[in-house]
Every structure is written in structure tokens, then in C-alpha cells.
C-alpha positions as a Markdown table, in Angstrom:
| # | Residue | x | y | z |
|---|---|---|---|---|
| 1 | Unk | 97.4 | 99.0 | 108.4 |
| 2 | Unk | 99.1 | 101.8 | 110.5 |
| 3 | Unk | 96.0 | 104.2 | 109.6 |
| 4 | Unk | 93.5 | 102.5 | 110.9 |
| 5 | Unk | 95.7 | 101.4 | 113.5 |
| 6 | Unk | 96.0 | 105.7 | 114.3 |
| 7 | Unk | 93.7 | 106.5 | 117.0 |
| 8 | Unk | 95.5 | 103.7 | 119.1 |
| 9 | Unk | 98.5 | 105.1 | 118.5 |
| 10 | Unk | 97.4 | 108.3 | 119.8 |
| 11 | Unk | 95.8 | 107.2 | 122.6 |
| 12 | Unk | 98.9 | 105.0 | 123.7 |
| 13 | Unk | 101.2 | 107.9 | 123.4 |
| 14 | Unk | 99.4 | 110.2 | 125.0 |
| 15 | Unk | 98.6 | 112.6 | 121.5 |
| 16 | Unk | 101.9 | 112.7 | 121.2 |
| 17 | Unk | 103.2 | 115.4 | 123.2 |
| 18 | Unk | 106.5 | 116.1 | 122.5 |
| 19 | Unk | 107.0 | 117.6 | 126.0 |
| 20 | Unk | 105.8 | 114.6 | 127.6 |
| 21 | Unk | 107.5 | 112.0 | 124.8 |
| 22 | Unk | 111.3 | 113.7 | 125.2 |
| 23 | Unk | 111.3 | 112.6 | 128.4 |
| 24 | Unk | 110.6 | 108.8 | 127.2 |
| 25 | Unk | 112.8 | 106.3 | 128.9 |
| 26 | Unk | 113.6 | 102.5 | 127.8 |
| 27 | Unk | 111.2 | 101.3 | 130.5 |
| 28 | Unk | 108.4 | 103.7 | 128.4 |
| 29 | Unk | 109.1 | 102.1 | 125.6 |
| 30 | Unk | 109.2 | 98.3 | 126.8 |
| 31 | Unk | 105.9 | 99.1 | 128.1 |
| 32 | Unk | 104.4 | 100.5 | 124.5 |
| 33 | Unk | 105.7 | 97.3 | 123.2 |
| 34 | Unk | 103.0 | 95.3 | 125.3 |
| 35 | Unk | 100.3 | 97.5 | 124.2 |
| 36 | Unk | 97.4 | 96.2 | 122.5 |
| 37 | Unk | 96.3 | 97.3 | 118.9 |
| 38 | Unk | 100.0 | 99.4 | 117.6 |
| 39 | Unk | 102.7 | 97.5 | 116.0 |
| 40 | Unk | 105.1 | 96.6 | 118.4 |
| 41 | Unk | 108.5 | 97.0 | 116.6 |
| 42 | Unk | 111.1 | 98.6 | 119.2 |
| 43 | Unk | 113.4 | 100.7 | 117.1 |
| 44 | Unk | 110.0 | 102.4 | 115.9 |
| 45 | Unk | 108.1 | 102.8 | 119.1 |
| 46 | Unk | 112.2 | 104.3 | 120.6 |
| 47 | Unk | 112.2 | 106.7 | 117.3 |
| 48 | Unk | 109.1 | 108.7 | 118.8 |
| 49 | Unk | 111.1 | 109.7 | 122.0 |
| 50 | Unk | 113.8 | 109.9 | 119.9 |
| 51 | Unk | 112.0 | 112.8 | 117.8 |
| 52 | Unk | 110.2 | 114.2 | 120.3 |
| 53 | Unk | 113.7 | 115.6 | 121.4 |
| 54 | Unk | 114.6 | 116.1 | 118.2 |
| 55 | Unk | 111.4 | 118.4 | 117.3 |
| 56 | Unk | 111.7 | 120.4 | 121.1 |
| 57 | Unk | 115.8 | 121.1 | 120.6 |
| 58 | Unk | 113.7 | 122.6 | 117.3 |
| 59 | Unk | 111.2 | 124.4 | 119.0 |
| 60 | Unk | 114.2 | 126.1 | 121.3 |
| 61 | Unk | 116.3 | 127.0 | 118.6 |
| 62 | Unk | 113.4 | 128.7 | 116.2 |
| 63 | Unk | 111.2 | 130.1 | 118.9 |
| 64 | Unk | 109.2 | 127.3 | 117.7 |
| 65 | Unk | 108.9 | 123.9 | 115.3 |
| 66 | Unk | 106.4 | 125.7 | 113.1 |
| 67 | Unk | 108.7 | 128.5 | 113.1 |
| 68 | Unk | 111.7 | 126.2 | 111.7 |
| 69 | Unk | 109.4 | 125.0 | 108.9 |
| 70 | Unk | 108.1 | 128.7 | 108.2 |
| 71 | Unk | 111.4 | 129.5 | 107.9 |
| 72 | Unk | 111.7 | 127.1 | 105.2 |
| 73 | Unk | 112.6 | 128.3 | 101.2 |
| 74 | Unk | 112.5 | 126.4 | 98.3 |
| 75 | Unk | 116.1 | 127.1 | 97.5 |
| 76 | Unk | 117.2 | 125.9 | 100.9 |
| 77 | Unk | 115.6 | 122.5 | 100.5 |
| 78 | Unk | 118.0 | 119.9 | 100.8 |
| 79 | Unk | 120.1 | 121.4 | 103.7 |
| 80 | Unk | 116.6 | 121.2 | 105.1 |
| 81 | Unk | 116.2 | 117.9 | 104.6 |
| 82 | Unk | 119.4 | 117.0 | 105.9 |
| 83 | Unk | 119.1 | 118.4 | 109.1 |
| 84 | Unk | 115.4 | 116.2 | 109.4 |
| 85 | Unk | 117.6 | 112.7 | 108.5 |
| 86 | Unk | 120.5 | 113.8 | 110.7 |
| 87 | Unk | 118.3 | 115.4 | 113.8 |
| 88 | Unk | 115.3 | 112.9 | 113.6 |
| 89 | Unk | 115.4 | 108.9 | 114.2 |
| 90 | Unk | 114.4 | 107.0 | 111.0 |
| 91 | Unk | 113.7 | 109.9 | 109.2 |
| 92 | Unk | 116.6 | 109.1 | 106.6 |
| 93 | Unk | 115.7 | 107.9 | 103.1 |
| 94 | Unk | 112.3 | 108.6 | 101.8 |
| 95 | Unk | 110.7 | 108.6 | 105.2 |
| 96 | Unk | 111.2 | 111.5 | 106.3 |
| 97 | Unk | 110.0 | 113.3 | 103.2 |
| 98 | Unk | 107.2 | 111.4 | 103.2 |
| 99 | Unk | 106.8 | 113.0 | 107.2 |
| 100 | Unk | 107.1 | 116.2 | 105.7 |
| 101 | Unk | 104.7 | 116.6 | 102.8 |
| 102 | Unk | 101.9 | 115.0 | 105.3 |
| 103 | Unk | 102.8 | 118.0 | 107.1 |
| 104 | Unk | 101.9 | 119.8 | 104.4 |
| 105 | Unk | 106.1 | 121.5 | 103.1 |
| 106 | Unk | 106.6 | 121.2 | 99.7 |
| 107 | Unk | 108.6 | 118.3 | 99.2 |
| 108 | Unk | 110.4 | 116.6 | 96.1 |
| 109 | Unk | 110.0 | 112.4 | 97.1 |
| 110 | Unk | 113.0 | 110.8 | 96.3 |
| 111 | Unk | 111.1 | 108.0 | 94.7 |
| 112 | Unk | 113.3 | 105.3 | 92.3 |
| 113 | Unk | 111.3 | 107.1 | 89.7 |
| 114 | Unk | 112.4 | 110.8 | 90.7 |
| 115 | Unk | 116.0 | 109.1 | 91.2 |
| 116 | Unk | 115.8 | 107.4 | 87.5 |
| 117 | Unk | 114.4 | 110.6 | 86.2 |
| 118 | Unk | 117.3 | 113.2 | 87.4 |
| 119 | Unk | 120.1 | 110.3 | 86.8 |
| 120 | Unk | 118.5 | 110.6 | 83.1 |
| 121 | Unk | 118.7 | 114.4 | 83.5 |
| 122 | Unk | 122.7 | 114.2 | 84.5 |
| 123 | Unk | 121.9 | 115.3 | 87.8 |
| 124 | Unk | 123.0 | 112.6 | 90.2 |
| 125 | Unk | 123.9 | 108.8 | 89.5 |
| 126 | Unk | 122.5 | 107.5 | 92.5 |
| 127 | Unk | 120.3 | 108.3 | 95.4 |
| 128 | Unk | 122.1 | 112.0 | 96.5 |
| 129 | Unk | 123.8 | 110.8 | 99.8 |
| 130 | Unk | 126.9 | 113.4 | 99.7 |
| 131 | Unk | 127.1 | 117.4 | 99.6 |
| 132 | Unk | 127.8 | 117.0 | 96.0 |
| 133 | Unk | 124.6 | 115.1 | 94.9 |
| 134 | Unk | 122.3 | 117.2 | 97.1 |
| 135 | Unk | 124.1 | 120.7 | 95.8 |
| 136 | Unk | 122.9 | 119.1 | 91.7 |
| 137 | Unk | 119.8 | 117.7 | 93.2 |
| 138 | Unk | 119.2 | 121.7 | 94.7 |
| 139 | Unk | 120.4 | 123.2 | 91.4 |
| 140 | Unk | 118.4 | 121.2 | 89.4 |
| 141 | Unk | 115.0 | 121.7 | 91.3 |
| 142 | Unk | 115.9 | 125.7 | 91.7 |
| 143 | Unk | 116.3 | 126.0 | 87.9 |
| 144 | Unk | 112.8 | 123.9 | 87.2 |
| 145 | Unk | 111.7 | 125.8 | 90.1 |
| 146 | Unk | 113.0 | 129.3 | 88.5 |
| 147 | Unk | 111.4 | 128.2 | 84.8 |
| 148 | Unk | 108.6 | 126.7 | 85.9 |
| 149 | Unk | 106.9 | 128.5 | 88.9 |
| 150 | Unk | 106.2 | 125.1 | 90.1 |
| 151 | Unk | 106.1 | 124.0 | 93.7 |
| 152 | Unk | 108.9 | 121.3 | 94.8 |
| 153 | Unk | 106.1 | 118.8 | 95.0 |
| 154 | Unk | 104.9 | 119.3 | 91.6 |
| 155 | Unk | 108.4 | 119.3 | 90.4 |
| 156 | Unk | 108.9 | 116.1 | 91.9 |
| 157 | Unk | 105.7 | 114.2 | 90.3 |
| 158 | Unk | 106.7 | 115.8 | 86.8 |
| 159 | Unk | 110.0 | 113.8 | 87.5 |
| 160 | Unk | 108.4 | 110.4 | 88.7 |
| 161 | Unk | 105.8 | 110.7 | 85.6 |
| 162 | Unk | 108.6 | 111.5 | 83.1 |
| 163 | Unk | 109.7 | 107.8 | 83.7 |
| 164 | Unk | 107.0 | 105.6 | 85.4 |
């Protein structure tokens, strides 16, 4: 629904310009809740001000966003991914790894099926929530990384396909 729903989305905020989106206020977003043809739902519709800030305090600590994500190793993953849930609105959970492989990073998705498949390895019991579970997750993925020459993605679907 939300694809072909896209080009509406883009149109009604404004192709999204993070410069123009961080300075969304509540009146912005009560108005994007009456538009026509997007899904109205206002934690959502707040989340893209909400990241727009998110993605320029980015931009001005890295020179640049791309530069963050350039920046980016495999080894450094899940303190990656932890600053994207803590920094970003709604980007917790599977979402915002989701975000980032559309973006194109290499990104483990911490599907039930990856989950059941590195609880069967003895790497985490439950979806990795503390700095204990994402240091085994890390460990885990760098060693299969290290052995396998894999990328994180790959890694990842191996996992989900193990069980699924």
C-alpha cells in the first residue's frame, strides 16, 4: 500500500528535505494528517520531522549523512545500529534495519528467523536489547564475517534460511 502510495508522499512532504522537514512543527503535521492519498497516522507523519533532525545533527557531526554511513565497518555494526534506534523516531526494532538496507548498508535483519537461528547458535536468547546481546550478536557476525567473506546481509539470510 505505502509504495504505491510513494509519489504522494513525496509530493506532500515536499521530497523530503531534511532542511525544510527539521523545522516541522505540530501545526505541519496536523496539516499532513488531512492530506489526501498518505496514511494519516500521527506518530508516523511526527517521526519524519523527527528524523529529519535526527539525519541533519548527522550531517553536522560527519561533515555529512553519507559521510556517517561511509564511515560505516562491518565490525562496528551494532553500535551503528544503536545510534539509528536511539537518534531516529521509530527506527527501533526491525524498522530501522529495514531503512538501512533500502539504503543500500549491509545489514543483518533481525527477523524471528535470524533471532531463532543465533538463539540455536548460543548467541543471544532473545531479541539483543542490552550491550551484552549486541556485543555476542557482533562477535558472532564478525567471526562468520571473518570465515566466510560474506557481507552482513548475506550472513543474515544464511541465518533466517538455516531455520525457516
Amino acid at each position: 500500500m505505502i509504495e504505491t502510495k510513494w509519489p504522494r508522499f513525496e509530493e506532500v512532504f515536499d521530497g523530503f528535505d531534511v532542511g525544510r522537514l527539521s523545522m516541522m512543527h505540530d501545526e505541519d503535521v496536523e496539516r499532513l494528517l488531512k492530506a489526501d492519498g498518505i496514511v494519516a497516522h500521527g506518530p508516523k507523519i511526527k517521526s519524519v520531522g523527527d528524523n529529519a533532525r535526527f539525519l541533519q545533527s548527522l550531517g553536522d557531526a560527519y561533515g555529512s549523512v553519507g559521510a556517517f554511513f561511509a564511515e560505516w565497518k562491518s565490525g562496528d555494526y551494532c553500535d551503528n545500529l544503536r545510534i539509528v534506534q536511539k537518534g531516529g523516531s521509530r527506527l527501533g526494532g526491525k524498522t530501522g534495519q529495514v531503512a538501512l538496507r533500502r539504503i543500500g548498508m549491509d545489514t543483518p535483519i533481525f527477523s524471528n528467523d535470524v533471532i531463532a537461528a543465533l538463539q540455536n547458535e548460543g548467541v543471544i536468547a532473545k531479541m539483543p536489547s542490552s550491550n551484552k546481546d549486541f556485543a555476542s550478536v557482533q562477535s558472532a557476525l564478525d567471526q562468520w564475517h571473518k570465515g566466510s567473506g560474506r557481507p552482513l546481509t548475506q550472513i543474515s539470510q544464511i541465518l533466517a534460511f538455516s531455520v525457516g
